[in-house]
N, C-alpha and C positions, 0 to 999 in steps of 0.2 A: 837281559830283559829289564824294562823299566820298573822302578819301584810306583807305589801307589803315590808317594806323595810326589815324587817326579812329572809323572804322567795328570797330574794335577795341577801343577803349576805350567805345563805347555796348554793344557786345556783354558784355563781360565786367562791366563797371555792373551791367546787368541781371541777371545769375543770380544771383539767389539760394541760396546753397548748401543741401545737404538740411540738414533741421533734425533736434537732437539728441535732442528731447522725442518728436516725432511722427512722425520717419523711422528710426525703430529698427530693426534683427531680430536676434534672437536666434541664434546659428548656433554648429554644434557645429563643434571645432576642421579635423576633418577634411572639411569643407566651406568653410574659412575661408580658402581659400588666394585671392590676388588681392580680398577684398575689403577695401572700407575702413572701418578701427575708428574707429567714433562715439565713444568713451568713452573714455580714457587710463585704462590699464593698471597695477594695482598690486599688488604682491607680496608675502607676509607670509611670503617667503621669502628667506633672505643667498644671494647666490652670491659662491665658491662655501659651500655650505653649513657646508660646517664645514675647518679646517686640516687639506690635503690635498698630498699628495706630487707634485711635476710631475717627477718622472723614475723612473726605476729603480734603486734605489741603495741606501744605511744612511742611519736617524734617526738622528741624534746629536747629542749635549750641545754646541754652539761648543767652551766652552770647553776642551772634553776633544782638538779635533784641532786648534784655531788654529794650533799649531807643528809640525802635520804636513809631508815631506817625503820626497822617493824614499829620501835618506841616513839621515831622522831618520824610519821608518812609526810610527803610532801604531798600538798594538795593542789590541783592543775584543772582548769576549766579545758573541757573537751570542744574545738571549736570546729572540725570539720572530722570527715571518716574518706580515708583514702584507698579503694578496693587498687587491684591491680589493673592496669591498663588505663586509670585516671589521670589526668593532666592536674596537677592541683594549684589552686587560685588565689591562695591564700598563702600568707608568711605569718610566721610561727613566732607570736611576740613571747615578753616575758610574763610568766605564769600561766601559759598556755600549752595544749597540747594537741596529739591529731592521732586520731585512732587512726592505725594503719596496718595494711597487712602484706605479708609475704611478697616480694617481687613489685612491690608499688613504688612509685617515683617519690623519695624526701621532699615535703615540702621547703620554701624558702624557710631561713628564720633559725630551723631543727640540724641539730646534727651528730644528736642520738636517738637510739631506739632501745626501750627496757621494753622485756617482754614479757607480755600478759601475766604470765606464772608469777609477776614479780610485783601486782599490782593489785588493784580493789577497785570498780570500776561502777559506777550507776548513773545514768542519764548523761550530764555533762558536766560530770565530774570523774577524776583521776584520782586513786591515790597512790604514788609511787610510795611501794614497799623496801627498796632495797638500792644502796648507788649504784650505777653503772659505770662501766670502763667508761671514759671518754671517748666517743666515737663507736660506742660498741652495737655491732649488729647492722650498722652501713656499710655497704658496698656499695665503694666510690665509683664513679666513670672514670672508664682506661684503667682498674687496676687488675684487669685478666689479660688487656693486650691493647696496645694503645694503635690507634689507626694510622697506617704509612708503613708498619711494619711487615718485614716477614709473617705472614701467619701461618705458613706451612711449607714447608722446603719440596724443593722435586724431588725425584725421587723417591717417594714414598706410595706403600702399597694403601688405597683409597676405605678404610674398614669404616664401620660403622658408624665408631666416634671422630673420623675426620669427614665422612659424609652429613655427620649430625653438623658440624663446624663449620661445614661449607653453607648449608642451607640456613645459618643465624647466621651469616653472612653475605648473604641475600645473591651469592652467586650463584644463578642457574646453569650454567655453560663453562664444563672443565677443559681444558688441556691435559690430554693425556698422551702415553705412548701407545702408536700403534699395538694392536697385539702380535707377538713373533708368530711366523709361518714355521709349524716343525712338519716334513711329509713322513710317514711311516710306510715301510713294506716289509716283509718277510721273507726270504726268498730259500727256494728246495723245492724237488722233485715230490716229498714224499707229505706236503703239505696240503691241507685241507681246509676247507672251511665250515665253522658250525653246520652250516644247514645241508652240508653235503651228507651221501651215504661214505661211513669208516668203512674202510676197504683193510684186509691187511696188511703190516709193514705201514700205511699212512696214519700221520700224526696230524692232529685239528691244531690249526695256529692260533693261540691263546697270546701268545707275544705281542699282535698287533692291538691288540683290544687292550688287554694291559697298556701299555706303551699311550694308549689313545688314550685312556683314560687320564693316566699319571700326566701328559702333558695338559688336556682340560684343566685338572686340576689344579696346575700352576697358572692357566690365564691366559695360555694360547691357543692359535689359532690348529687345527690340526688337518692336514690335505693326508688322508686314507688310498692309499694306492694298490693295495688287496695284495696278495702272492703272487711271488715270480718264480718261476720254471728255472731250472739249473739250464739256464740258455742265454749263452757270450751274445747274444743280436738284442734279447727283451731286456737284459741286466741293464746293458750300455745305455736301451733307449729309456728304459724308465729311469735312473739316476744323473742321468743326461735333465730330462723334464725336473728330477727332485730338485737339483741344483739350481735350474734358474728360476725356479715359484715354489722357493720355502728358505727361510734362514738357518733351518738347522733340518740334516737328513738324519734319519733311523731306520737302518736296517738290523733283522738279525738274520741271524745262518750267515753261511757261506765267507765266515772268516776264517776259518780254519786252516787246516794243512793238506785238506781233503783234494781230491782228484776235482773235484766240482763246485772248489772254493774259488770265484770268480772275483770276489769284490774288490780283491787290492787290484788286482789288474788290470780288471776296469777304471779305479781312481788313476791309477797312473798314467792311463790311455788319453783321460780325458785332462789330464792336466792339474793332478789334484797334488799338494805338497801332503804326504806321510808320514806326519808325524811318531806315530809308532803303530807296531803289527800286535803287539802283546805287551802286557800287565801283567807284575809278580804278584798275585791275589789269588783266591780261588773261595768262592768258585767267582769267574769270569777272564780266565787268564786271557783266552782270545778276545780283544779286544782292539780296531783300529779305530786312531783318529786321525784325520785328514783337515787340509784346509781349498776352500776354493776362492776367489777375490770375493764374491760374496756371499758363502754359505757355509759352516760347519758340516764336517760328515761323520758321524759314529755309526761305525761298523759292529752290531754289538753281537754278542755270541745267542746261538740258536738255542740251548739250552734255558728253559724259562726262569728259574728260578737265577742262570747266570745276567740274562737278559736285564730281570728285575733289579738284582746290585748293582749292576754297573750303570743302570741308570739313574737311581739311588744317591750312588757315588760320585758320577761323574756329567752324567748328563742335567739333571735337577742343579746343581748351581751353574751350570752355563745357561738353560735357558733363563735364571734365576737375572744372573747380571745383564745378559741381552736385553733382557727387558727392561730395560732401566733402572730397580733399583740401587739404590746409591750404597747401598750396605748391607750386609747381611744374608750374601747370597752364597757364600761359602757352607761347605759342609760343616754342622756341628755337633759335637761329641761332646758327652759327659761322661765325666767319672761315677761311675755305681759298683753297688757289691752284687758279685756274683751267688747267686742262691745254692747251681750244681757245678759240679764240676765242666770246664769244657776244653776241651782236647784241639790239638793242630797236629802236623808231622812239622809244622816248620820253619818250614821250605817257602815258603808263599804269606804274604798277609792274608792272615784266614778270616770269612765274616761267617756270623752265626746266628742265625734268625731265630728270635723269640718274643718276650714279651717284657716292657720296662713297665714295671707298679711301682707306685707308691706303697710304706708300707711303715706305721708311725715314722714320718715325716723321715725315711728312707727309702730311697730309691734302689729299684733291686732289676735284677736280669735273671728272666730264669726260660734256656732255650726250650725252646717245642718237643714236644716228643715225633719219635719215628727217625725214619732213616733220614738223615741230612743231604741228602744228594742234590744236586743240581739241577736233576731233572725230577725232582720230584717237588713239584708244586702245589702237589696238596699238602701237604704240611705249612705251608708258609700262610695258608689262610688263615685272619683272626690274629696274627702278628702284628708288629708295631715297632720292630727293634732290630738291630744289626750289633751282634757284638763281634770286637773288633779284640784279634789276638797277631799279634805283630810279628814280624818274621823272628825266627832261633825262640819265641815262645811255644811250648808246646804241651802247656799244661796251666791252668787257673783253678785255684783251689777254690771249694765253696768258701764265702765269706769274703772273697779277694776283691781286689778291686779290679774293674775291668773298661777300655771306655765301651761306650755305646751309641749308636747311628741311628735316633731314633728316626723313624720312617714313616709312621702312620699317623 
């Protein structure tokens, strides 16, 4: 049986990240938010644009206040008032000053700014109370980012503050990555759908909506293909259609050992490489992954709460890299102290759902209450955490250290 960090690295081998050439789109700024830029960013723009004032205060000559002082004020005729977004017309002689404020262009002449709190001010007169740095409270042009440069690398996911960056930079139209197509379906005899009547023995498929949502949530595209019948003719034709209009399939059920476990033999049929059948974990030991020349296939297990880790684990940084980012799309873990005690037999990388706080400036893990089971997914509601106990661990003492997956 594969170990977890095994069956992680055939996983992420595998993706292919979208390509630059032929997974393009075009996207106007205000639809650009959370996506990923294919193309690195360049500007034939300084910031900030031109030498500009970062307080409220007088331009003035250095050398005209360097020997300012409460006992010794320098006295300075006030000869223009520069608001912000003024062009200003006037150079800045000696004995001279320019009332000016916050984000306004330096006039010629000035190449410092003392700020008001530092001065005595009436009609057109100044009086500098205090010396200032040389140059202090100027911002120069080009000293945030000089134009011709790099201003933003690809690969990166598109957040607020690089949407804020793009629009002072007057670019309306991004390059991005396509979004990844993941299809989901569910498959079993004894599955339902919310709006059906619960019959006994049938289970309501929760797997697909989870699974749909967790993929939104990363930034793709999601093609819903509803539940499949434990039937070799619908299996074949719907995973036949997954594979050639989605870059990544998700099934759960029918990976198992069961009489009515169809799905490996269907990848096989249709010419899929199987990479493996099972994972030493649990819960989610049933777990296949496949390759097709152009789509990923995870088999994942029908149990929901299995369904949810292993996509968690394994599917969340593949869609992660497919979609272009350049970094960071691995699973990651912290070390924290454990609050309770938690328990393994083993045998299996064990994960353990709960909840990661804060807690004076320590982070803590403290599991959910109720039965841990796999198929028990009401407990897992209101969580945020995976903690992780490694195989031959079979016990963590409160206070220990433990790592964690956080999840939510």
């Amino acid at each position: 049986m594969l170990s977890v960090q095994d069956a992680e690295t055939i996983i992420l081998d595998a993706v292919q990240p979208l390509n630059q050439k032929h997974d393009l789109e075009i996207v106007d700024l205000s639809t650009a938010f959370h996506r990923i830029l294919a193309t690195p960013v360049i500007s034939n723009l300084d910031f900030p644009h031109w030498d500009n004032s970062a307080m409220d205060g007088f331009a003035v000559r250095y050398e005209d206040v360097q020997n300012s002082s409460p006992e010794n004020p320098t006295s300075l005729e006030i000869v223009v008032e520069i608001p912000a977004g003024y062009q200003p017309q006037i150079t800045i002689k000696p004995g001279q000053a320019a009332r000016i404020f916050t984000g306004a262009i330096m006039p010629q002449g000035a190449d410092t700014v003392v700020m008001q709190e530092k001065t005595n001010f009436q009609e057109n007169k100044v009086f500098i109370l205090a010396a200032p740095q040389p140059q202090e409270f100027v911002r120069h042009q080009g000293d945030f980012y000089q134009a011709g440069k790099e201003l933003l690398p690809a690969g990166i996911k598109l957040n607020a503050t690089e949407i804020a960056i793009l629009a002072a930079a007057q670019l309306s139209k991004i390059s991005v990555f396509r979004r990844p197509r993941v299809a989901i379906f569910s498959s079993g005899d004894e599955l339902v759908t919310p709006e059906q009547t619960l019959k006994p023995g049938q289970i309501v498929d929760s797997n697909q909506y989870a699974l749909a949502a967790l993929v939104k949530e990363l930034g793709a595209e999601v093609l819903m293909l509803g539940i499949v019948k434990d039937n070799l003719t619908a299996l074949t034709e719907t995973i036949n259609y997954a594979i050639n209009n989605a870059d990544i399939v998700l099934s759960s059920g029918g990976v198992s050992v069961g009489d009515y476990d169809y799905i490996d033999k269907i990848l096989a049929s249709l010419g899929a490489k199987i990479h493996f059948r099972a994972v030493q974990m649990r819960p989610g030991k049933p777990l296949t992954f496949a390759t097709f020349p152009n789509s990923l296939y995870f088999g994942l297990p029908g149990n929901p709460v299995s369904a949810l880790v292993t996509f968690w684990r394994f599917v969340q940084p593949a869609i992660k890299k497919l979609s272009g980012i350049n970094r960071g799309w691995e699973a990651r873990f912290v070390n924290v102290k454990s609050q309770s005690e938690l328990k393994s037999q083993g045998k299996m990388e064990t994960y353990i759902w709960g909840n990661l706080t804060l807690n004076k400036n320590i982070y803590e893990f403290l599991p959910t209450d109720g039965n841990l089971s796999s198929g028990n997914l009401i407990n897992l509601a209101q969580t945020n955490a995976l903690a992780v106990l490694p195989v031959g661990k079979t016990f963590i003492s409160p206070g220990e250290d433990v790592l964690v997956l956080p999840v939510g």
